[in-house]
C-alpha positions in Angstrom: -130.0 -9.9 -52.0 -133.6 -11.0 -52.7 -134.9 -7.4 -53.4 -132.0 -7.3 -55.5 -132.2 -10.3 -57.6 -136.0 -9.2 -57.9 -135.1 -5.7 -59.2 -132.8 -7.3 -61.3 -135.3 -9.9 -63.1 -137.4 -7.0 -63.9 -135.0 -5.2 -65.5 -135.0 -4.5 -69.1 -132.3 -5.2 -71.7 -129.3 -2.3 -71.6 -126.0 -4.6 -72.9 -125.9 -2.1 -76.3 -126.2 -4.2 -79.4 -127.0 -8.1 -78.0 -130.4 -8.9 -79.5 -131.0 -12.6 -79.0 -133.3 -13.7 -76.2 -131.3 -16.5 -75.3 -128.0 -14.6 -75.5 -129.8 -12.0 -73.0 -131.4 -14.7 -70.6 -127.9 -16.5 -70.4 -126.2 -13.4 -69.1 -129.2 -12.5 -66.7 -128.8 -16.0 -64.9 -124.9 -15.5 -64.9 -125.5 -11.9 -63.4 -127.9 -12.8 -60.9 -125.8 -15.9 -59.7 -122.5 -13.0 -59.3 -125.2 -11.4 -57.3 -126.9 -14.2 -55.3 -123.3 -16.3 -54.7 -121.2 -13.7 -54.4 -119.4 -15.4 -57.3 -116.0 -13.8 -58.1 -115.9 -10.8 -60.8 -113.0 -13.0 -63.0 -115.1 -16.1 -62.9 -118.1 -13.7 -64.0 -116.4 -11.8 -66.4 -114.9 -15.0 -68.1 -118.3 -16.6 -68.3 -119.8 -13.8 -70.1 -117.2 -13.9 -72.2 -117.7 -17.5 -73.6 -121.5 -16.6 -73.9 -120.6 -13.7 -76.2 -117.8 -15.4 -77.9 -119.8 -17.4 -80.7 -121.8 -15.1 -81.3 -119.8 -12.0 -82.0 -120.0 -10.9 -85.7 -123.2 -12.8 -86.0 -126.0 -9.4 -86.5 -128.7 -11.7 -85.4 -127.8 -12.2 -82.0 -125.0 -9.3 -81.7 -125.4 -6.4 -83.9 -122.4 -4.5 -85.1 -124.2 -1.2 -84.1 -123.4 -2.8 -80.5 -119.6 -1.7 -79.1 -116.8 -2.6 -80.9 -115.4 -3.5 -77.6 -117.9 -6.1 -76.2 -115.2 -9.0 -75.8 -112.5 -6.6 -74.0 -112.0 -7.4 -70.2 -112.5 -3.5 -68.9 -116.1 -3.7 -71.1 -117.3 -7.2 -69.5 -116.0 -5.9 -66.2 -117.9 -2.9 -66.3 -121.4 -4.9 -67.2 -120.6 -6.7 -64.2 -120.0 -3.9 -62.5 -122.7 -1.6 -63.3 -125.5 -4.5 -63.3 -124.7 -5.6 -59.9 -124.6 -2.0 -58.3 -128.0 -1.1 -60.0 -129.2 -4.3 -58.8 -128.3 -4.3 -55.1 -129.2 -0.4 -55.4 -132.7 -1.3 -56.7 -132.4 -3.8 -53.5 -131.6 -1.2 -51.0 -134.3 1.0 -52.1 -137.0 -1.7 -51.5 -135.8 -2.3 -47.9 -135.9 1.5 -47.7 -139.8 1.4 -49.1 -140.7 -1.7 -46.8 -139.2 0.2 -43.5 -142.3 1.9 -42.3 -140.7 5.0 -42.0 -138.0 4.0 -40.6 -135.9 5.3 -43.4 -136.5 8.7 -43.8 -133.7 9.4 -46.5 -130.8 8.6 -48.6 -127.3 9.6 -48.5 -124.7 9.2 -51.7 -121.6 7.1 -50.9 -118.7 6.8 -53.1 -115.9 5.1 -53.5 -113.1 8.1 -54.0 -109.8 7.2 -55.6 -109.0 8.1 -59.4 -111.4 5.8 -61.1 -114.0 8.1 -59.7 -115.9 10.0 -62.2 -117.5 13.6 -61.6 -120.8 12.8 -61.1 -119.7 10.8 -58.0 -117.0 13.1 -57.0 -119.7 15.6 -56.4 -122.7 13.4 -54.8 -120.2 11.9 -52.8 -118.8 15.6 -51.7 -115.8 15.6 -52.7 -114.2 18.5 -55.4 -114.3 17.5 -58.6 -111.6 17.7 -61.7 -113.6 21.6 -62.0 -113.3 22.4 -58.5 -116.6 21.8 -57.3 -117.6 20.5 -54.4 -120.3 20.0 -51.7 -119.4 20.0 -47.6 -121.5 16.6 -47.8 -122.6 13.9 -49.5 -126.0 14.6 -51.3 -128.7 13.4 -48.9 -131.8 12.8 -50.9 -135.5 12.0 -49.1 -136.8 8.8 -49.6 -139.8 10.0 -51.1 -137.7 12.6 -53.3 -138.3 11.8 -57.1 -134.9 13.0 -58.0 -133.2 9.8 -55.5 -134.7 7.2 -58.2 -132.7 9.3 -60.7 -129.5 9.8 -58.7 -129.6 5.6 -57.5 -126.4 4.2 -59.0 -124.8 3.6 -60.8 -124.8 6.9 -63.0 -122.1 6.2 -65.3 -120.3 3.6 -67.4 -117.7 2.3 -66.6 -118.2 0.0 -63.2 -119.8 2.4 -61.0 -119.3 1.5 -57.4 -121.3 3.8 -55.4 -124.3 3.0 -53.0 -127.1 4.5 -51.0 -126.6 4.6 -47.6 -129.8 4.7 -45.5 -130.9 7.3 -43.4 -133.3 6.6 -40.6 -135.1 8.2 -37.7 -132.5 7.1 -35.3 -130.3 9.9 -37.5 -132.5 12.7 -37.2 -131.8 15.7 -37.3 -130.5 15.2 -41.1 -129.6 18.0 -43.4 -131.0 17.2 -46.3 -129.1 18.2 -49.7 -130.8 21.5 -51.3 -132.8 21.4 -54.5 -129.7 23.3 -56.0 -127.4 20.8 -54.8 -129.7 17.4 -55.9 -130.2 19.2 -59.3 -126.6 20.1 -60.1 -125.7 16.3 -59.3 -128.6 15.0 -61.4 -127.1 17.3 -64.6 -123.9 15.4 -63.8 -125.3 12.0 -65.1 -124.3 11.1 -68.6 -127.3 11.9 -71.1 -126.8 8.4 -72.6 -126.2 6.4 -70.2 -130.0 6.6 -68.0 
């Protein structure tokens, strides 16, 4: 959780149309605290909510070019969501860095039920809505540029996958082929990275 909460504080701003500063640091300390605490994703979601709430319609600290949907539960859930994969994502991979080569790779894990979406359908090898499908999880090397572009999440939403670490203790791995890497990084929604 420290490389995590690190990662996250370095972040920059993505929550689409909130402007103010102090609007932006107040959901940072919330988001870290879901993240440090383990605080509950209800108690989260209801605390950004009365951050937002005052200020909605206000185009100095919310702008109206921002979603029209800001205050609804599925959109505060999937801040939440999303914030706290990328942060504990950003996490892993600085374990991963710091491992002296112990970790030799990355490997795609998804959660696979219907909330899935394609992109991690396919990294996570199963067949998407379109029939395709890999035998395996894309497995990524740690020094692979592409892996910082596949880390989740890759998709609004709430995205809920993870790297899973591959190590020397695995070997021998079969890494994904460029083909394979490339066709999941197409997957990821233009807009959203």
């Amino acid at each position: 959780p420290t490389e995590a909460l690190r990662a996250f504080l370095a972040r920059s701003w993505l929550i689409k149309g909130v402007v103010d500063d102090g609007i932006k640091n107040q959901v940072r300390f919330e988001l870290m605290k879901h993240l440090e605490v383990g605080r509950p994703l209800i108690e989260t979601i209801g605390n950004l909510r009365r951050i937002f709430e005052p200020y909605v319609g206000d185009p100095e600290k919310i702008q109206e070019s921002g979603p029209p949907d800001l205050m609804q539960a599925y959109r505060l859930e999937g801040i939440v969501r999303n914030e706290s994969a990328w942060g504990m994502n950003q996490g892993r991979l600085a374990i991963a860095d710091a491992s002296d080569g112990y970790t030799i790779g990355l490997e795609y894990s998804s959660v696979l039920d219907q909330r899935t979406s394609e992109i991690c359908l396919y990294a996570g090898g199963a067949e998407t809505k379109d029939g395709e499908s890999l035998d395996e999880p894309i497995r990524v090397r740690i020094d692979d540029p592409r892996a910082k572009r596949l880390t989740p999440p890759n998709h609004f939403g709430g995205c809920r996958s993870i790297w899973i670490f591959l190590t020397t203790d695995d070997l021998p791995i079969e890494f994904s082929t460029d083909a394979e890497i490339d066709s999941a990084v197409r997957k990821i929604q233009k807009e959203f990275k």
